[in-house]
LODO-95011 format. One record per residue (C-alpha): residue number from 1; z, x, y; residue in three letters. Coordinates in steps of 0.2 Angstrom, whole numbers. Each point is the difference from the previous one (the first is absolute). Layout:
// residues N
<atom seq="NUM" z="Z" x="X" y="Y" type="ala"/>
...
// end
This chain:
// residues 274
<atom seq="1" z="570" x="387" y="552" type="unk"/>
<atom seq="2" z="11" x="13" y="-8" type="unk"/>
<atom seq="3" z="-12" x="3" y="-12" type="unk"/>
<atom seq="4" z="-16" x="1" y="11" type="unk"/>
<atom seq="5" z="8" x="18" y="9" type="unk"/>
<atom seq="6" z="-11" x="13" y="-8" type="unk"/>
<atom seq="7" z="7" x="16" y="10" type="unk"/>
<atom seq="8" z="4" x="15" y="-7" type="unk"/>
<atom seq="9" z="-4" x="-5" y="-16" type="unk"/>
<atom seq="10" z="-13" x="6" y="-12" type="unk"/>
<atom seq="11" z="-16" x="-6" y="-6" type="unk"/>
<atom seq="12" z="-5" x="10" y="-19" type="unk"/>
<atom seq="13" z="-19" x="-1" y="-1" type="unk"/>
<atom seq="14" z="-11" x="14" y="-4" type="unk"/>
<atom seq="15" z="-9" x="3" y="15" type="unk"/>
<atom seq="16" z="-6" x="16" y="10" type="unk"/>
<atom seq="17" z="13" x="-3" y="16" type="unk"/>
<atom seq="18" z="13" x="-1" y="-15" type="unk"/>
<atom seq="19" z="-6" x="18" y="-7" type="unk"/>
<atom seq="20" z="0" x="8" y="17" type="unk"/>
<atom seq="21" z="14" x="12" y="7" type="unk"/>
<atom seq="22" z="13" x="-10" y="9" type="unk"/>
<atom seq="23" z="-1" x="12" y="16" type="unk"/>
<atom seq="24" z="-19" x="-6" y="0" type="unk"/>
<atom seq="25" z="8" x="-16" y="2" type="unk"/>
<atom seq="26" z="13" x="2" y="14" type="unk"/>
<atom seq="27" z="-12" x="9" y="10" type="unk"/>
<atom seq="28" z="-12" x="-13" y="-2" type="unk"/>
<atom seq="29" z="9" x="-15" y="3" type="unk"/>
<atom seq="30" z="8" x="7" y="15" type="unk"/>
<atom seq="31" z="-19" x="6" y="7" type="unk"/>
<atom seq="32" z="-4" x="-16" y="-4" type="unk"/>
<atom seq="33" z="12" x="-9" y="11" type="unk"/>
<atom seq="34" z="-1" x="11" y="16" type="unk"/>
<atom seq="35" z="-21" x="-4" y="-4" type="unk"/>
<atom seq="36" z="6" x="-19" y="3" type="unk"/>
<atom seq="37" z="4" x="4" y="19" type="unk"/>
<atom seq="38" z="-13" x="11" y="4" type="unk"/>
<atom seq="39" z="-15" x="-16" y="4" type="unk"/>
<atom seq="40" z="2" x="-17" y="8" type="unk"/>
<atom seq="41" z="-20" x="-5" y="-6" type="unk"/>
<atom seq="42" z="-7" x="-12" y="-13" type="unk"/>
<atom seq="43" z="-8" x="17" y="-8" type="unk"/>
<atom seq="44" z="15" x="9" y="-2" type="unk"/>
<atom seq="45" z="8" x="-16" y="-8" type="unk"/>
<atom seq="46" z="-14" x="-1" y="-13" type="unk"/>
<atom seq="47" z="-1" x="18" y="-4" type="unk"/>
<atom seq="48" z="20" x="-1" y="-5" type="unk"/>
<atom seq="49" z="-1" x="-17" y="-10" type="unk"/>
<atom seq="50" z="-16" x="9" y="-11" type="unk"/>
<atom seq="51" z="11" x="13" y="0" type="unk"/>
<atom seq="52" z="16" x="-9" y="-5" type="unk"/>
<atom seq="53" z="-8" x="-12" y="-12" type="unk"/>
<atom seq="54" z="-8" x="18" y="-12" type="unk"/>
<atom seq="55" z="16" x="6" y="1" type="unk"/>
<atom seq="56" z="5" x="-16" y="-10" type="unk"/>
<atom seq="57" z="-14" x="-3" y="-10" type="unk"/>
<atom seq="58" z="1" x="17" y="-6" type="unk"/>
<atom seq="59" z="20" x="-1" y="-4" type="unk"/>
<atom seq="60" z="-2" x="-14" y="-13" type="unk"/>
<atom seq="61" z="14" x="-9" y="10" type="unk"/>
<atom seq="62" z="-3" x="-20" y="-2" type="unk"/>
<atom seq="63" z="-3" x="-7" y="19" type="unk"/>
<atom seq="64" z="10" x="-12" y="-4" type="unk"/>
<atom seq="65" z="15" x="9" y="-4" type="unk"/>
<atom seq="66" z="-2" x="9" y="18" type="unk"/>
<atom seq="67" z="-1" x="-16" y="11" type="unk"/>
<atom seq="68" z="13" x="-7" y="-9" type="unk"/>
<atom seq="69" z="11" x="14" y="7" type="unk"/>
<atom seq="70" z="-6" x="-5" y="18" type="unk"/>
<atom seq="71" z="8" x="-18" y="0" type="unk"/>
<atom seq="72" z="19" x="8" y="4" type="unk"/>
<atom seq="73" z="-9" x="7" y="17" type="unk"/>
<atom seq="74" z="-8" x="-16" y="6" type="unk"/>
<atom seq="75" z="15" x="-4" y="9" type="unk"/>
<atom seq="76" z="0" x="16" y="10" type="unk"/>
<atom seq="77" z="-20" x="0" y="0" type="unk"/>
<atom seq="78" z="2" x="-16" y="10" type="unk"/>
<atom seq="79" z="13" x="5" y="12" type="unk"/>
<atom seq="80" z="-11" x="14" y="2" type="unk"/>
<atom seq="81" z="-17" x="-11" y="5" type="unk"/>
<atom seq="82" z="9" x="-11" y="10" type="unk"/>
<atom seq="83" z="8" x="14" y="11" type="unk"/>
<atom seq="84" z="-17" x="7" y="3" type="unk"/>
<atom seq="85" z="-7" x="-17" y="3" type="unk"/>
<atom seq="86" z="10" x="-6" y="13" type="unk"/>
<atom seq="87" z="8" x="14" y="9" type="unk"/>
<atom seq="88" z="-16" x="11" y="3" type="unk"/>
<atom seq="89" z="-9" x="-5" y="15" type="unk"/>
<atom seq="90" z="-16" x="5" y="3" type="unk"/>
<atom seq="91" z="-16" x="-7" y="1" type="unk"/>
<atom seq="92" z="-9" x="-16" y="2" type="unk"/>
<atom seq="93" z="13" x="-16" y="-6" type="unk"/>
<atom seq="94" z="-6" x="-7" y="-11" type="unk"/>
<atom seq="95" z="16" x="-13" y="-5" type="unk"/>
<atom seq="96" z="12" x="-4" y="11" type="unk"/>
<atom seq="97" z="15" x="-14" y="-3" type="unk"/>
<atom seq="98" z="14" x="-2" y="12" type="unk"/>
<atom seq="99" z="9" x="18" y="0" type="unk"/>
<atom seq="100" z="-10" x="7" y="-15" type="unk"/>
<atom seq="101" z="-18" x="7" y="1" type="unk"/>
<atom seq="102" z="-13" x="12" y="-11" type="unk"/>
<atom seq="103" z="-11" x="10" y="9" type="unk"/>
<atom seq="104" z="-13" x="9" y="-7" type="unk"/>
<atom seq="105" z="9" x="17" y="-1" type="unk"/>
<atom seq="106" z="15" x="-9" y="-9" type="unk"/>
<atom seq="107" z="-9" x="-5" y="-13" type="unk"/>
<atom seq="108" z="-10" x="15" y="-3" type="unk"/>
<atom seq="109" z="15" x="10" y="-2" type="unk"/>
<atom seq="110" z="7" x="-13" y="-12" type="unk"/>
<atom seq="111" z="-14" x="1" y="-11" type="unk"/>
<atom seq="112" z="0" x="18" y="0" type="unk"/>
<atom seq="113" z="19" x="3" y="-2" type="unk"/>
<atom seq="114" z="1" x="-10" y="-14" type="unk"/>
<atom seq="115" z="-15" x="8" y="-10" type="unk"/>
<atom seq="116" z="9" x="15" y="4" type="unk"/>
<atom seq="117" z="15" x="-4" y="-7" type="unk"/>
<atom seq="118" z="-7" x="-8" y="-18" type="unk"/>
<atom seq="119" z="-9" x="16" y="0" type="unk"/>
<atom seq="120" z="14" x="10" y="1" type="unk"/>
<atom seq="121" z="11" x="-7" y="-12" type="unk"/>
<atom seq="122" z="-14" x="-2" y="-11" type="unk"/>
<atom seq="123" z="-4" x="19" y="-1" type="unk"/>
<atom seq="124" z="18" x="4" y="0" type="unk"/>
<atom seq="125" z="3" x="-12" y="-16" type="unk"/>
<atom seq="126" z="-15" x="7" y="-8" type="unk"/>
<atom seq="127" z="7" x="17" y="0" type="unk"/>
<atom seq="128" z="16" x="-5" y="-10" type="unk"/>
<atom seq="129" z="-10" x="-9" y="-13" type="unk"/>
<atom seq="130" z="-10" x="15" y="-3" type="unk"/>
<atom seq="131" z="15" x="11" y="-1" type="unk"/>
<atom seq="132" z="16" x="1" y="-9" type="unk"/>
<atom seq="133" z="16" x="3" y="7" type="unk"/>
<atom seq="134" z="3" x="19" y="-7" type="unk"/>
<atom seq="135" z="-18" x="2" y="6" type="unk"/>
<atom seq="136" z="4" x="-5" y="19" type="unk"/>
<atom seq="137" z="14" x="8" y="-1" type="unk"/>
<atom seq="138" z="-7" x="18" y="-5" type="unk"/>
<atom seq="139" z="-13" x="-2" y="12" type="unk"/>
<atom seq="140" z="9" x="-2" y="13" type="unk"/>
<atom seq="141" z="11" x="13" y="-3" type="unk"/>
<atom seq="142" z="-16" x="11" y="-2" type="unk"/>
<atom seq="143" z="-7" x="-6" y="16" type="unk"/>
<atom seq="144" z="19" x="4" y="8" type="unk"/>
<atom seq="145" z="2" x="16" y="-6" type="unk"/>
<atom seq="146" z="-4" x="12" y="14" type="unk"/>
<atom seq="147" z="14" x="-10" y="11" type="unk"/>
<atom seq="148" z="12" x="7" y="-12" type="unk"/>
<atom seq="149" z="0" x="17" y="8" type="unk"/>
<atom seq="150" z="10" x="-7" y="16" type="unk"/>
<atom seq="151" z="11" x="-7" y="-12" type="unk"/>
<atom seq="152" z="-5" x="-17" y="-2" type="unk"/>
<atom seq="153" z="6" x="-9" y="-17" type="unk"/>
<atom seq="154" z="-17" x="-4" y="-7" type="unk"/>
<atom seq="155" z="3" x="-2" y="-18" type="unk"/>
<atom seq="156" z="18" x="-13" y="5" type="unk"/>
<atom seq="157" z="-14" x="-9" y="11" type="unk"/>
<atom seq="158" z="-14" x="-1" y="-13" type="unk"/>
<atom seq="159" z="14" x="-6" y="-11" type="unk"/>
<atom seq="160" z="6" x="-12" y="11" type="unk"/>
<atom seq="161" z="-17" x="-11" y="2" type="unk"/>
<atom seq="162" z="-4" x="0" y="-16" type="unk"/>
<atom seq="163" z="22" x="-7" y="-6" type="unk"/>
<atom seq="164" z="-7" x="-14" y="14" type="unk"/>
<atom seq="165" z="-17" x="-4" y="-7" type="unk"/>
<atom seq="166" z="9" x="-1" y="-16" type="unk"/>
<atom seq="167" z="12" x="-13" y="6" type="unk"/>
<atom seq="168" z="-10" x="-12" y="8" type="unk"/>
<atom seq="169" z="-10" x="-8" y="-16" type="unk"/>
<atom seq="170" z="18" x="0" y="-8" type="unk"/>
<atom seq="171" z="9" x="-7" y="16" type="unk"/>
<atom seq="172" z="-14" x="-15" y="0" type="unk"/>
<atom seq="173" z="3" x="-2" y="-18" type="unk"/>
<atom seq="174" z="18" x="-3" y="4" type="unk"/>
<atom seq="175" z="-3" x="-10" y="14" type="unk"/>
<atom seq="176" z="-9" x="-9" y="-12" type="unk"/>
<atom seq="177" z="12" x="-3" y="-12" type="unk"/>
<atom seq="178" z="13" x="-5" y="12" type="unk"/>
<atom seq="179" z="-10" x="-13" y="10" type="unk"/>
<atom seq="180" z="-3" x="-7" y="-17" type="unk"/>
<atom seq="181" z="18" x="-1" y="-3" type="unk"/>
<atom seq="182" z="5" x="-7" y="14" type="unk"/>
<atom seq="183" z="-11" x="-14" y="-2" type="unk"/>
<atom seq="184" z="6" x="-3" y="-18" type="unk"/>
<atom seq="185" z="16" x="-3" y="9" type="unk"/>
<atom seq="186" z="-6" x="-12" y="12" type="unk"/>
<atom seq="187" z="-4" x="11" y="13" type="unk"/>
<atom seq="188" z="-13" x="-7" y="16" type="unk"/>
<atom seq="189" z="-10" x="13" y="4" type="unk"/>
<atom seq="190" z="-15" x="-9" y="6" type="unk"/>
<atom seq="191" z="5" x="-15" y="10" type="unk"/>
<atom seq="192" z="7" x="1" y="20" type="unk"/>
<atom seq="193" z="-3" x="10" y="16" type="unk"/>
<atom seq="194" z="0" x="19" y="1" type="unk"/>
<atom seq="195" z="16" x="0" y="4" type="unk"/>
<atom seq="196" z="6" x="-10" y="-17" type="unk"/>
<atom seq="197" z="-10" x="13" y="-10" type="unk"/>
<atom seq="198" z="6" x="15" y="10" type="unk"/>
<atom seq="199" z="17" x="-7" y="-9" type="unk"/>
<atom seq="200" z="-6" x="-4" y="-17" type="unk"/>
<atom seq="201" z="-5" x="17" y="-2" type="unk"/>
<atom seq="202" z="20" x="9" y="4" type="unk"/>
<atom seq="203" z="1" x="-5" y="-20" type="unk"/>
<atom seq="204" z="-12" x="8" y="-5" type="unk"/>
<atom seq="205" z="-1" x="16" y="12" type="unk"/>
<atom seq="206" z="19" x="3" y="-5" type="unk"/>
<atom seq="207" z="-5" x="2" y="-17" type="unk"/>
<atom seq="208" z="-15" x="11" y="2" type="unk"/>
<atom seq="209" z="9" x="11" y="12" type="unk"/>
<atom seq="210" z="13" x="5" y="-14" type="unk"/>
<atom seq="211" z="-11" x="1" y="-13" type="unk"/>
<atom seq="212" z="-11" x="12" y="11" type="unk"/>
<atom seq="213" z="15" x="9" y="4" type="unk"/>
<atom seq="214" z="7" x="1" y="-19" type="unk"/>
<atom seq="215" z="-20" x="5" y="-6" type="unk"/>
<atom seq="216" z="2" x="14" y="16" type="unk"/>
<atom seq="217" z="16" x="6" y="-7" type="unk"/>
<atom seq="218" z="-4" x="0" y="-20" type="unk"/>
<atom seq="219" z="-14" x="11" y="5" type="unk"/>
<atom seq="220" z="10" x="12" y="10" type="unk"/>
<atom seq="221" z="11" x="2" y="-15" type="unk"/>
<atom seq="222" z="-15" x="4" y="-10" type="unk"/>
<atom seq="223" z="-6" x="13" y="8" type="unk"/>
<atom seq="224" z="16" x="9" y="4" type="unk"/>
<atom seq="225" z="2" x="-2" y="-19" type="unk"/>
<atom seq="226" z="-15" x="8" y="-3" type="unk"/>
<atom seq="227" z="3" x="15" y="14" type="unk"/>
<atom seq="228" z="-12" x="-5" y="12" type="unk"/>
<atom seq="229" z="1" x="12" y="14" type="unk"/>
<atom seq="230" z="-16" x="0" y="9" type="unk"/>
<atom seq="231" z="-16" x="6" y="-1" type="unk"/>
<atom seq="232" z="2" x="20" y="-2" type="unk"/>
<atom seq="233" z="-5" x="7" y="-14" type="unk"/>
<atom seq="234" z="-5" x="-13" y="-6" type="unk"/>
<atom seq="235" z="-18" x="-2" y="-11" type="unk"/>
<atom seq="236" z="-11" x="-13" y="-2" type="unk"/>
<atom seq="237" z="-6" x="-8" y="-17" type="unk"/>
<atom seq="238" z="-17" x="-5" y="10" type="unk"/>
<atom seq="239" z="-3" x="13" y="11" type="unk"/>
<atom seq="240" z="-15" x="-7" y="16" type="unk"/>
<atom seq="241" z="-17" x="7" y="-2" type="unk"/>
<atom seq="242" z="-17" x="-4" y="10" type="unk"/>
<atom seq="243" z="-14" x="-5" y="-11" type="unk"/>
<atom seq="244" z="-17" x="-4" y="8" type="unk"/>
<atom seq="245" z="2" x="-15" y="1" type="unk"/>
<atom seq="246" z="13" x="2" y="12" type="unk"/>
<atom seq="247" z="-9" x="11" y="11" type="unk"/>
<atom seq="248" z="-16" x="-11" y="-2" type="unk"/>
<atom seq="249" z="12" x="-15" y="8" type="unk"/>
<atom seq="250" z="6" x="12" y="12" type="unk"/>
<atom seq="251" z="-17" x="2" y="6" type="unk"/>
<atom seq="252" z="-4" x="-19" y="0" type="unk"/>
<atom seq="253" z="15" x="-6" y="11" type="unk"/>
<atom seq="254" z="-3" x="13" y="13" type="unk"/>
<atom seq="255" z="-17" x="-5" y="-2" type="unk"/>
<atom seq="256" z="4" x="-17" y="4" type="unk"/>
<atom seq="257" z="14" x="4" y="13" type="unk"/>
<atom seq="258" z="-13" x="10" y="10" type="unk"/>
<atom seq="259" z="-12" x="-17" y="-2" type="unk"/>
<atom seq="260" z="13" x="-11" y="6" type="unk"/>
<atom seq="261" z="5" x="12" y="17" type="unk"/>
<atom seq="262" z="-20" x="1" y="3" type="unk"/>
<atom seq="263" z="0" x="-19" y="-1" type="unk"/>
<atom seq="264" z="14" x="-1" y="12" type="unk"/>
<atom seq="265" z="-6" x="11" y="13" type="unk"/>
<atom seq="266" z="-19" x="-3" y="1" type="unk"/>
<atom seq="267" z="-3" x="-18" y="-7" type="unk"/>
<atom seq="268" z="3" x="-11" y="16" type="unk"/>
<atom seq="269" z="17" x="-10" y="2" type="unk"/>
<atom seq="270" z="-9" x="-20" y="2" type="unk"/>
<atom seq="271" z="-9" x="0" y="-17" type="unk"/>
<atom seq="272" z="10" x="-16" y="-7" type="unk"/>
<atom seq="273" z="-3" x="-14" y="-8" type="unk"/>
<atom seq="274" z="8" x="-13" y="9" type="unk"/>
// end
């Protein structure tokens, strides 16, 4: 399970998502989540999987390796079904046993919320496949920048995200190592309730929090070492530049955003398949 978490972490391929500017990325991936919300119609839902599934065919980034990062959300995807299933009344019932019933509403909206949130997480991953952490990290202080006239810290920010991306592939990997310990030594992580495992994992959570916390610190000391002191004055070995390409998928997302709010608003609402 530790192994299957793919977030934050990086994909090399050569592939024209991982060529394109990292601001062209951010923007994109957030248009593309807020274009999630904007339709509740079986059109709008297969324009963003067409869309979604080029995205991933032209990033050279194995299907496979992407589904497998979904299996640490099934949990909270099922919560999140079952929530919408049962506590959403509104239409016709369609099952109803003793206190519990699904309505026609219900399980519209539990369909539709859970494509929603595999979609989401699967163009937020895809995004950090495509992109290295010093590249996210000087895009978003790129994109940042102008709020650095009011005094915001931009560059401690930027730098902040891209120290956490960094550390979660290493934390799993330690995670990792410590379950594997543990179990060398007997530990039984597997068998009884939730509550017996909430307990089995205190030896290894103690573990991990003070290597994190010794990692955190080493890394401090480095820096100060090195007189880090913040972004000003400070030049950049790769500095960001448009290229066409990045205006040229500019272009398309918009185009596609626009699609997608056309869809939304003028497509009717009771085009399903169910």
């Amino acid at each position: 399970m530790i192994r299957d978490i793919t977030i934050g972490q990086y994909y090399p391929a050569k592939s024209v998502l991982h060529r394109l500017d990292p601001r062209v990325k951010l923007v994109a991936t957030v248009l593309y989540l807020i274009s999630l919300f904007m339709f509740k119609n079986i059109t709008g839902y297969f324009a963003a999987t067409v869309f979604l599934l080029t995205l991933i065919r032209i990033s050279k980034v194995p299907l496979k390796y992407i589904l497998r990062g979904m299996k640490p959300i099934i949990m909270l995807l099922m919560i999140t079904l079952l929530f919408n299933l049962f506590l959403i009344k509104e239409g016709e019932v369609l099952v109803s046993v003793w206190i519990l019933s699904i309505t026609e509403g219900g399980l519209r909206n539990a369909v539709l919320m859970g494509v929603r949130l595999i979609y989401l997480i699967t163009g937020s991953s895809l995004m950090t496949f495509t992109t290295t952490p010093n590249e996210l990290t000087d895009g978003i202080e790129s994109l940042l920048k102008p709020l650095g006239r009011i005094h915001v810290p931009v560059h401690e920010i930027a730098m902040m995200m891209s120290i956490a991306l960094r550390f979660i592939p290493i934390l799993l990997e330690e995670t990792d190592k410590i379950m594997k310990a543990q179990i060398a030594r007997g530990a039984d992580l597997e068998s009884g309730n939730i509550l017996q495992k909430a307990k089995s994992m205190i030896p290894i959570l103690v573990p991990l929090f003070v290597s994190a916390f010794r990692r955190a610190n080493d890394l401090a000391m480095a820096m100060e070492a090195r007189c880090y002191r913040g972004g000003e004055g400070r030049t950049k070995m790769k500095p960001l530049r448009y290229t066409g390409a990045d205006r040229a998928a500019y272009v398309i997302v918009l185009l596609y955003v626009t699609g997608v709010i056309l869809i939304g608003r003028y497509v009717p609402f009771r085009i399903w398949i169910f």
